[in-house]
Backbone bond lengths (Angstrom), bond angles and torsions (degrees), N, CA, C in turn:
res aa  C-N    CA-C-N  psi(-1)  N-CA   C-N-CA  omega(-1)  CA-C   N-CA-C  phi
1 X - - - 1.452 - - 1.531 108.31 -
2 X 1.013 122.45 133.96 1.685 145.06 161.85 1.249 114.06 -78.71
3 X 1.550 136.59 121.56 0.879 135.69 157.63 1.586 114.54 -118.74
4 X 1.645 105.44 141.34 1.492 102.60 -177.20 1.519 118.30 -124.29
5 X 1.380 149.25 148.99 0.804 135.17 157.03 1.610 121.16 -94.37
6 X 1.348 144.68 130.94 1.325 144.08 -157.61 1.203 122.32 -111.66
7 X 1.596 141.60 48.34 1.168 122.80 -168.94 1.325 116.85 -80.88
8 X 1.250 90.62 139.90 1.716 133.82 -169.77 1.873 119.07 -108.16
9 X 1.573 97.77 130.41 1.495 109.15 -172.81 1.650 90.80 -104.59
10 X 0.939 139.59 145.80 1.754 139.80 151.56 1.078 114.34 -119.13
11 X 0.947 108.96 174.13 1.984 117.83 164.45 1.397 91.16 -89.00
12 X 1.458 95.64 159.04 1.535 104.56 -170.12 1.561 110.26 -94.21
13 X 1.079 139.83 23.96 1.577 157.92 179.09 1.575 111.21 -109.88
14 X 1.138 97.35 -19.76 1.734 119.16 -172.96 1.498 122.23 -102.20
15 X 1.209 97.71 -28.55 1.748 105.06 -164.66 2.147 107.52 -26.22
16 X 1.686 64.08 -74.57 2.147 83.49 -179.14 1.407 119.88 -25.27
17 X 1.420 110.04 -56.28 1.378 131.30 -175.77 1.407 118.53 -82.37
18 X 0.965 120.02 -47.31 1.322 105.16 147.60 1.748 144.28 -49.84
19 X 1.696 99.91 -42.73 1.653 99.95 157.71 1.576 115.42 -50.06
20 X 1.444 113.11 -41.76 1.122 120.94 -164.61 1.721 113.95 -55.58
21 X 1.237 94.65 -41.72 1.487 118.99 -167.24 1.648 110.73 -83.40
22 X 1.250 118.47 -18.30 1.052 118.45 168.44 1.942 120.30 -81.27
23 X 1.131 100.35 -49.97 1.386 111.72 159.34 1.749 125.39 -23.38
24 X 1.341 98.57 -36.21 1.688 116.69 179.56 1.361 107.10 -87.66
25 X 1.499 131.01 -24.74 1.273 113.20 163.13 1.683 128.34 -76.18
26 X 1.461 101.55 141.76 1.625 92.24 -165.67 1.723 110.39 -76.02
27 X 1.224 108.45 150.25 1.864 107.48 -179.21 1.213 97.82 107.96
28 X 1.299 138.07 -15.72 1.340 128.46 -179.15 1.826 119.08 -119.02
29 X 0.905 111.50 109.19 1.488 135.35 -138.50 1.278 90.54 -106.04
30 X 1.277 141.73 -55.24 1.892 107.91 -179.85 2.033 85.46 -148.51
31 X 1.710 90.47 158.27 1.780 104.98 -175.34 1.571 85.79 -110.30
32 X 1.400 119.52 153.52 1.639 127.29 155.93 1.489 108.15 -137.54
33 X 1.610 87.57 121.01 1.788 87.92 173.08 1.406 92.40 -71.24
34 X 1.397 103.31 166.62 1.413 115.15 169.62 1.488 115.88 -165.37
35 X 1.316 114.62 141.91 1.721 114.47 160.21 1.394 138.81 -79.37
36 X 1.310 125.56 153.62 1.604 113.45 -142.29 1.475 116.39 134.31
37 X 1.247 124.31 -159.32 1.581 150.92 -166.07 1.806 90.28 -87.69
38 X 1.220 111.44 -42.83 1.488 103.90 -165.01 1.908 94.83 -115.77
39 X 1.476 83.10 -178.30 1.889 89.41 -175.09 1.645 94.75 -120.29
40 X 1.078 134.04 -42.45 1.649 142.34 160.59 1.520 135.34 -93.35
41 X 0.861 116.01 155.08 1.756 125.15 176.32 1.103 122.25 -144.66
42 X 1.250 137.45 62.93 1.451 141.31 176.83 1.680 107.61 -72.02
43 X 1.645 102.92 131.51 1.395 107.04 134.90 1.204 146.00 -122.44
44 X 1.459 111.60 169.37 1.709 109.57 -165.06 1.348 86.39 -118.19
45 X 1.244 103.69 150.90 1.373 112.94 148.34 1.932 123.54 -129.57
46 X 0.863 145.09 98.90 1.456 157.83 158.61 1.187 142.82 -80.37
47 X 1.324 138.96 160.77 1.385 128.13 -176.46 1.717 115.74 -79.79
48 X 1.351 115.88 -18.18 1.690 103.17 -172.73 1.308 109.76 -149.75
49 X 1.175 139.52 144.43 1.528 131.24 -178.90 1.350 112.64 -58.87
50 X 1.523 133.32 -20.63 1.176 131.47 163.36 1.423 113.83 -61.35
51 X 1.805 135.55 -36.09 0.897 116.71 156.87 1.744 134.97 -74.51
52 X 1.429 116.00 12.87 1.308 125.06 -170.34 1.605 84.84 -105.25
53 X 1.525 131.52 -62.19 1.363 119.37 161.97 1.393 119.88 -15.04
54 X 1.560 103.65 -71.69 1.920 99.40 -173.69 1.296 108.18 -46.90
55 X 1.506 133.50 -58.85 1.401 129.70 -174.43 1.609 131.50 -53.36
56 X 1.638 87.77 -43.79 1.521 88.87 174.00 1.675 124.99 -53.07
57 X 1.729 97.24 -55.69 1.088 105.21 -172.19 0.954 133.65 -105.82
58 X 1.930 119.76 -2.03 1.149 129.07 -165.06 1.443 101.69 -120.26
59 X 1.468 123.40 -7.37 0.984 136.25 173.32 1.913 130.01 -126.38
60 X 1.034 82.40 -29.82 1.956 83.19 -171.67 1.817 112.16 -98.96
61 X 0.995 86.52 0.05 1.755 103.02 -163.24 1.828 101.37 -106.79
62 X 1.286 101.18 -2.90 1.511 108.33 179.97 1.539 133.07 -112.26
63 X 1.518 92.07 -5.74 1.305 136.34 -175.30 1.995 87.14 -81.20
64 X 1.447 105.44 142.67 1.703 122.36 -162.13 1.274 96.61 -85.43
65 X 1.336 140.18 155.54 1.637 142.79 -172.40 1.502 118.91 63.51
66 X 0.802 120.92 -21.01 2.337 119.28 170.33 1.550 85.06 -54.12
67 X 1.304 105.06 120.58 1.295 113.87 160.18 1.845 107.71 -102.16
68 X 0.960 103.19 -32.07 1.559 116.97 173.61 1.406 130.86 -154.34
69 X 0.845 118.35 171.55 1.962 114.03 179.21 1.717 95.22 -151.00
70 X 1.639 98.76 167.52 1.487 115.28 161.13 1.407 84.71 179.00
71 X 1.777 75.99 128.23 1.692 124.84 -171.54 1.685 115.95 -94.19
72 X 1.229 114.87 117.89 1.612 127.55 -178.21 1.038 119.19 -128.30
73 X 1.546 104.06 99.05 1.801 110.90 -176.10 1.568 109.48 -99.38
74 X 1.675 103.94 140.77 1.770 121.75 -163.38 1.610 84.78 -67.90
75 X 1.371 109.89 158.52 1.450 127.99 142.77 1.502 110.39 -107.00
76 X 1.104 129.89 -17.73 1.347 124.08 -168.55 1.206 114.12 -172.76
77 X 1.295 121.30 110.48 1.545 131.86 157.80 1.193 124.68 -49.25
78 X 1.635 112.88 127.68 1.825 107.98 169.31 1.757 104.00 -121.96
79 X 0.979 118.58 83.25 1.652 108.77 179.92 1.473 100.76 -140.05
80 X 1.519 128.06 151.92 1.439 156.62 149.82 1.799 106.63 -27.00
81 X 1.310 98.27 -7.27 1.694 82.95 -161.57 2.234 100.70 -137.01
82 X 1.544 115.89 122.09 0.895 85.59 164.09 1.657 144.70 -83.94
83 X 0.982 99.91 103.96 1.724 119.81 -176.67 1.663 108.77 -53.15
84 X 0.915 126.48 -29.91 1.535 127.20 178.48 1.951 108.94 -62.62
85 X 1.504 94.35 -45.58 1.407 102.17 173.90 1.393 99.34 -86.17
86 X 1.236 133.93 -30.49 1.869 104.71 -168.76 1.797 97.11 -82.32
87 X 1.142 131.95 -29.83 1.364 133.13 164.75 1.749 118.15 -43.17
88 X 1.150 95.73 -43.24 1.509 110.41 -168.83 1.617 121.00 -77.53
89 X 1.472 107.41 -13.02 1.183 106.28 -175.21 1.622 110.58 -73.84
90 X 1.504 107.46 142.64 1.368 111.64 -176.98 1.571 112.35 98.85
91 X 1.233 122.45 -44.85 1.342 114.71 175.86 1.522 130.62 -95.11
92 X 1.295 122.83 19.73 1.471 143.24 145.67 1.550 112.65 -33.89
């Protein structure tokens, strides 16, 4: 499993709609507005960096208001919970 973190610049007329719109692409599992340097934080999670390619760039980058991004992929999970299986359910 691939996990990415996505920070996201928007125009500020856009924010909403754009979270919104990201949400509908598949591989990307939760948006966070947030305050700071960026206005969004989506992550994806997927099976291969070729599918983190399609999203990033073939998909999320086409979407109206991204003024910019920078992309941060996990090497290693530390959490209480396995996330590989709670991610995974349904797509077996």
């Amino acid at each position: 499993m691939v996990n990415a973190f996505i920070l996201l610049k928007v125009t500020r007329n856009r924010i909403n709609e754009v979270a919104e719109e990201l949400t509908h692409i598949p591989g990307v599992t939760e948006t966070y507005s947030v305050a700071g340097n960026y206005d969004l934080i989506t992550v994806i999670r997927v099976k291969s960096n070729e599918e983190l390619a399609d999203i990033v760039t073939g998909k999320m980058l086409k979407i109206e208001g991204i003024i910019a991004s920078e992309t941060h992929i996990a090497f290693r999970v530390y959490s209480k919970y396995d996330l590989d299986r709670i991610f995974s359910i349904g797509t077996e």
